[in-house]
C-alpha positions in Angstrom: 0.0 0.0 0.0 2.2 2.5 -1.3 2.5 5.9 0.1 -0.3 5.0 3.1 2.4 3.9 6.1 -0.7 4.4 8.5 -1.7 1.2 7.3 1.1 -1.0 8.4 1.0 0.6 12.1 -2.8 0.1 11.9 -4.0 -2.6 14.1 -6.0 -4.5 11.2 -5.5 -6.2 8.2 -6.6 -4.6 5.2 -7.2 -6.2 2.1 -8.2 -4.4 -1.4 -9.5 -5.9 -4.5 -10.3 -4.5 -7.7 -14.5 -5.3 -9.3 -13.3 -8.5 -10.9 -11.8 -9.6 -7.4 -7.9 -9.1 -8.2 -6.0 -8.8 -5.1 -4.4 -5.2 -5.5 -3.1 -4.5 -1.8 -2.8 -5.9 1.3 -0.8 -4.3 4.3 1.5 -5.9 6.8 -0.7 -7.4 9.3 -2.8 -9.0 6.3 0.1 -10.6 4.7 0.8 -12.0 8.6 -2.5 -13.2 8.8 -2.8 -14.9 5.4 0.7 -16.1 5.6 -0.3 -19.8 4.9 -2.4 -18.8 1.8 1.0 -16.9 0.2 0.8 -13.9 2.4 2.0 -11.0 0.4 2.2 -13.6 -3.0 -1.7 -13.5 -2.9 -1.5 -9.9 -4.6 -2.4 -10.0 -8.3 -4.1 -13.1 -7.0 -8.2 -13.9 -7.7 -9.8 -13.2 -4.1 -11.7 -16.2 -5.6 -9.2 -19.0 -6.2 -8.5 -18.3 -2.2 -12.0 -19.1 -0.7 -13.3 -23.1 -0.5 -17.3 -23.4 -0.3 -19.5 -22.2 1.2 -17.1 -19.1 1.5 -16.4 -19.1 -2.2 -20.5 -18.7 -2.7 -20.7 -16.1 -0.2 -18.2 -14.0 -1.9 -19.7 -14.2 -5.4 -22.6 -13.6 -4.1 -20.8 -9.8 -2.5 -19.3 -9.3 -6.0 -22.5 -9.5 -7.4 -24.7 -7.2 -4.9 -21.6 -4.8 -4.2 -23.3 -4.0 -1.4 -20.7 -4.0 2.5 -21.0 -7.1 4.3 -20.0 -7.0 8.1 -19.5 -10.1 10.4 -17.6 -11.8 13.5 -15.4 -14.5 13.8 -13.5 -16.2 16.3 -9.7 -17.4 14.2 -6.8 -18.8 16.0 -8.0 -18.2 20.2 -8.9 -14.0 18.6 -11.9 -12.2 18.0 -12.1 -10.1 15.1 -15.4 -8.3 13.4 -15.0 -8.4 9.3 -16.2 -5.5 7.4 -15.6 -5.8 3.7 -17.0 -2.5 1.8 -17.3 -1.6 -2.0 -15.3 1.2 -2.8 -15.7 3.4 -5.9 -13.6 5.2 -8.3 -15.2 8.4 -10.4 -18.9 6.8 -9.1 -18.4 3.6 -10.5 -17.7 0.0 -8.2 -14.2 -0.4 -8.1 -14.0 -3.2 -5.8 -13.8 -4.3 -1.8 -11.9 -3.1 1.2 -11.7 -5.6 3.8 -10.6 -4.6 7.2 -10.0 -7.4 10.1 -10.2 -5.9 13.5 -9.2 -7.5 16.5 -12.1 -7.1 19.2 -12.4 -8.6 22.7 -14.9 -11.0 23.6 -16.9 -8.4 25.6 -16.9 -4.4 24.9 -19.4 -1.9 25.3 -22.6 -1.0 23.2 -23.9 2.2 23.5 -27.0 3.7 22.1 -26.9 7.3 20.2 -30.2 7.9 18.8 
């Protein structure tokens, strides 16, 4: 992720693909965390050809509504909430952002309306 350091003392892997589901970024921590998959090789990779079923389903299925998906998971003993959101270039989809965040198994909720 050229010329963004932020990202690589950021907390979170980040993950961008282009609208066909290329692999055009990831920062440190996301090349750590898919390390067994090719870590940084996966660029340039199909986001595709790196998810089994039902997964692989799933994420067709996000290509094809472009619309942000969010979720938890528990991986490896650590909690972490998934948000994968379209981004856009001059109005038109350009792909997905995913960020994996580390959370703890209990935090705050707080209402604001």
């Amino acid at each position: 992720m050229a010329n963004h350091d932020w990202t690589e003392e950021l907390p979170a892997a980040i993950t961008v693909t282009d609208a066909d589901g290329t692999i055009l970024a990831m920062n440190g921590r996301a090349c750590e965390v898919f390390k067994e998959d090719g870590g940084a090789a996966l660029v340039g990779r199909s986001v595709f050809a790196c998810h089994p079923e039902p997964a692989l389903t799933r994420t067709r299925e996000l290509y094809a509504r472009r619309e942000p998906n969010h979720y938890t998971i528990r991986k490896k003993g650590q909690r972490k909430i998934i948000h994968q959101i379209p981004w856009y270039e001059a109005g038109r989809f350009a792909g997905f952002v995913e960020l994996s965040i580390p959370i703890p198994d209990e935090m705050p909720h707080f209402d604001r309306d």
